[in-house]
C-alpha positions in Angstrom: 0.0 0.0 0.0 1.2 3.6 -1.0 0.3 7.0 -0.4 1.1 10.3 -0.9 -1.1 13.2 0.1 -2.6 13.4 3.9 -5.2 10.7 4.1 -8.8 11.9 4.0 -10.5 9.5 6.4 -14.3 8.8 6.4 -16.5 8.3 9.4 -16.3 4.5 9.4 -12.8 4.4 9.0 -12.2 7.0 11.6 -10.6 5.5 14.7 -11.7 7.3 18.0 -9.6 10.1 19.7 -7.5 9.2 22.0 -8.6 12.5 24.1 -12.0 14.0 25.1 -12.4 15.9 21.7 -14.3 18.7 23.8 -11.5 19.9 25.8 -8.7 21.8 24.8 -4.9 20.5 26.0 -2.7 22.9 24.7 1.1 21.5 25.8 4.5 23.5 24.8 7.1 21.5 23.6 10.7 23.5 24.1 14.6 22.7 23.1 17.2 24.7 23.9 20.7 24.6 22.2 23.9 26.3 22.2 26.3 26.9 18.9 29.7 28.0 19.1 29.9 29.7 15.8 30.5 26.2 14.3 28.0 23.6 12.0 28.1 22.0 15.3 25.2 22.9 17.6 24.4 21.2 21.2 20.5 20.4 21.7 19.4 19.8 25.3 15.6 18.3 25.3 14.3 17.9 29.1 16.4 16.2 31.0 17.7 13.7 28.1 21.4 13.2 27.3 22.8 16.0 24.8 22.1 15.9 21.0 24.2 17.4 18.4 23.2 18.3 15.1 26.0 18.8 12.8 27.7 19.0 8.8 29.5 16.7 6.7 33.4 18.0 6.8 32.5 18.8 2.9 29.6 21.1 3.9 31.6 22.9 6.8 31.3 20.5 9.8 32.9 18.5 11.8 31.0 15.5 11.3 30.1 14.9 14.7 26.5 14.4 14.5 23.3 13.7 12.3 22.5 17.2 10.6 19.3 18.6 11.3 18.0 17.1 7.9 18.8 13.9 9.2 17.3 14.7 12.5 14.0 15.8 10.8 14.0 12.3 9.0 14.3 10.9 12.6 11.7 12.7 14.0 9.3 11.2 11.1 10.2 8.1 11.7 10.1 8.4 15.6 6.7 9.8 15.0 5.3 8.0 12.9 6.2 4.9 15.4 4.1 6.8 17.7 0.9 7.1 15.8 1.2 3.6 14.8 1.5 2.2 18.5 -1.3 4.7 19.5 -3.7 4.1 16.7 -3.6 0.4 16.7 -3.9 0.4 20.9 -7.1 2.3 20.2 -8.3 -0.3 17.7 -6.6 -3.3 19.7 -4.8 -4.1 16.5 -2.4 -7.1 17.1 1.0 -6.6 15.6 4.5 -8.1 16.8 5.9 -4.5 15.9 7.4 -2.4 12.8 10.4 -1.7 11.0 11.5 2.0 9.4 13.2 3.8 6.6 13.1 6.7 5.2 15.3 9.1 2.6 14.5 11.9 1.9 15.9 14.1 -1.7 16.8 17.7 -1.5 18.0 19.8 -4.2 21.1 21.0 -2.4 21.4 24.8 -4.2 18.0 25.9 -2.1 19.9 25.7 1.4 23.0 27.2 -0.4 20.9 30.2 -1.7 19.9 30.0 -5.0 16.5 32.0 -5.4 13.4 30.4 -6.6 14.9 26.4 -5.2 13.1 25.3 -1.7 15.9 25.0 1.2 14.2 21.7 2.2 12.9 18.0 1.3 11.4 17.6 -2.9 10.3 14.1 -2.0 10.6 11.9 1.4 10.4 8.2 1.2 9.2 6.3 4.3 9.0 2.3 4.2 7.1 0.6 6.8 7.1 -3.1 7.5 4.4 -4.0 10.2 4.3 -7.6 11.5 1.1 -8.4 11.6 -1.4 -11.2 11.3 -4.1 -8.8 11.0 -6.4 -8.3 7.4 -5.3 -6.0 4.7 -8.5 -4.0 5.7 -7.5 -3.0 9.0 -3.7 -2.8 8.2 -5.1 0.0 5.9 -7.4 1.2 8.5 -4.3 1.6 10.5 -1.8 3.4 8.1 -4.6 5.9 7.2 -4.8 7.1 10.6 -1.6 6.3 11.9 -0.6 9.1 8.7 -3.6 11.2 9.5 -2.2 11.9 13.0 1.4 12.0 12.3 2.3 16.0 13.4 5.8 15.8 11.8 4.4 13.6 8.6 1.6 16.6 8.1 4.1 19.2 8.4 6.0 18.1 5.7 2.9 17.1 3.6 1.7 20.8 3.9 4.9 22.4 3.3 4.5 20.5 -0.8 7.0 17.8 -0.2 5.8 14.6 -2.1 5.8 12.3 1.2 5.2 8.5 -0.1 4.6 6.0 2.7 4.8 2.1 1.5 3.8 -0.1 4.1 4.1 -3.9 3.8 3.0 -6.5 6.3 5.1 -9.5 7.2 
């Protein structure tokens, strides 16, 4: 199963909220980080070890850690692995887990400044293997909403890039 563009769900295919739908629950989610005039920046999330985003050595880094494009990929993947756990505890899905991978193309002359060429993803790639003994009709059930819900997944769909999500079951 493939898709592209944020799923439109229907009524019967809509899996509950996980939340009273009546109440607002506003939360702030906050990073802080420190750059010393480098690629190279320190990220400090809660109370977590520090991250570090960071540049190839061809780019002007030190190759120390993941760049932020990298870390955006992460954070789709991490995210999408979120949905899917929620969404199918909501529906009391059965599945042994999933596997991810995702690449994502950028046309590098929009982060280096060249007018009229978008700084960020053309096309991201995700591949999802769910292990599953479940139908075809609720593994699809499943993706929809999983996508549906996905923050970081809809960010990136409605900033244009072409987001395709294959799923398989094993």
């Amino acid at each position: 199963m493939e898709t592209h563009s944020r799923p439109e769900l229907t009524p019967d295919e809509t899996v509950a909220p996980f939340i009273d739908p009546a109440t607002k629950k506003m939360v702030v989610r906050s990073v802080k980080g420190t750059n010393p005039a480098t690629a190279r920046t320190e990220l400090t999330v809660r109370d977590f070890p520090v991250l570090v985003t960071d540049e190839p050595k061809t780019s002007g880094g030190t190759e120390t850690g993941p760049t932020p494009l990298e870390m955006t990929l992460a954070s789709l993947l991490g995210c999408e692995s979120v949905m899917i756990h929620n969404v199918a505890n909501a529906m009391k899905f059965d599945y042994e887990g999933v596997d991810l991978d995702v690449a994502g193309t950028i046309d590098l002359r929009g982060p280096k400044g060249v007018p009229g060429i978008r700084p960020y993803f053309e096309k991201v790639e995700l591949n999802i293997v769910i292990y599953t003994e479940e139908p075809q009709e609720r593994v699809e059930q499943l993706a929809r909403n999983a996508e549906a819900r996905c923050p970081v997944m809809n960010l990136m769909r409605d900033a244009g890039v072409d987001v395709v999500a294959n799923w398989q079951v094993k």
